[in-house]
C-alpha positions in Angstrom: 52.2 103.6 -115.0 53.3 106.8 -114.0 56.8 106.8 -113.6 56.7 105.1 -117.3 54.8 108.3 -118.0 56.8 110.6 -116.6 60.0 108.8 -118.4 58.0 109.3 -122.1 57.7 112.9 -121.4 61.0 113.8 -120.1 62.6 111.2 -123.3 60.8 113.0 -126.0 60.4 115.8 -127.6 58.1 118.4 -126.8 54.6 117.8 -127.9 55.3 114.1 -128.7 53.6 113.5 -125.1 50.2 113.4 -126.0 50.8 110.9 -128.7 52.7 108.5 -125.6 49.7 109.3 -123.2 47.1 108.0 -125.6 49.2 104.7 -126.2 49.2 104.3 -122.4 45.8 104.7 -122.0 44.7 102.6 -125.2 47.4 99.8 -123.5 45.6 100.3 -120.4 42.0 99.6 -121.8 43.6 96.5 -123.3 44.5 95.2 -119.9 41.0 96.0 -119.0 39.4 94.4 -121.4 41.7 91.2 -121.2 41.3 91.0 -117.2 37.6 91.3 -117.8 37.6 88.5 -120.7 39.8 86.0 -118.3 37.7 86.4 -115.2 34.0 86.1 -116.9 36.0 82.5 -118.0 37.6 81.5 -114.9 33.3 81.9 -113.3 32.5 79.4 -116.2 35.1 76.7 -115.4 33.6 73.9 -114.4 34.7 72.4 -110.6 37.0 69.9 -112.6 38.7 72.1 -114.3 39.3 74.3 -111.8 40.7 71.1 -109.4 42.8 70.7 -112.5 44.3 74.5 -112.1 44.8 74.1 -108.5 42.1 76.5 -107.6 39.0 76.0 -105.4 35.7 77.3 -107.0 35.7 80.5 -104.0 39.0 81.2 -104.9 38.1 81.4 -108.8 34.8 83.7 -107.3 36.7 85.8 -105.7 39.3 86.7 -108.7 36.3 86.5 -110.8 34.1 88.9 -109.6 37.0 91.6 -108.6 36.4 94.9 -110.8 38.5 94.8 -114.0 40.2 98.1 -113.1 41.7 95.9 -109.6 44.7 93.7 -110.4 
């Protein structure tokens, strides 16, 4: 995320970096709130469904209750 950062800057004009650093962080509290969204439903899969995936229900706890901000 940084190095894409640093690209924006150096690609643009000057004071077109703010603009490119508040779509990166609006992007980045997308992710977020995706993550978050997909794990709260991955800890309300049933033990079928989760056979089904190929997970085992401590494998789907531990993705599911890892911070949203940790890939």
């Amino acid at each position: 995320m940084i190095a894409l950062h640093r690209h924006l800057v150096a690609t643009r004009p000057a004071g077109a970096a703010a603009p490119a650093l508040a779509r990166g962080l609006i992007l980045m509290l997308e992710e977020w709130v995706e993550r978050h969204r997909q794990r709260r439903d991955l800890l309300a899969l049933p033990e079928h469904l989760l056979k089904d995936i190929g997970i085992s229900s401590s494998d789907a706890w531990q993705e599911g209750t890892k911070p949203f901000w940790r890939a």
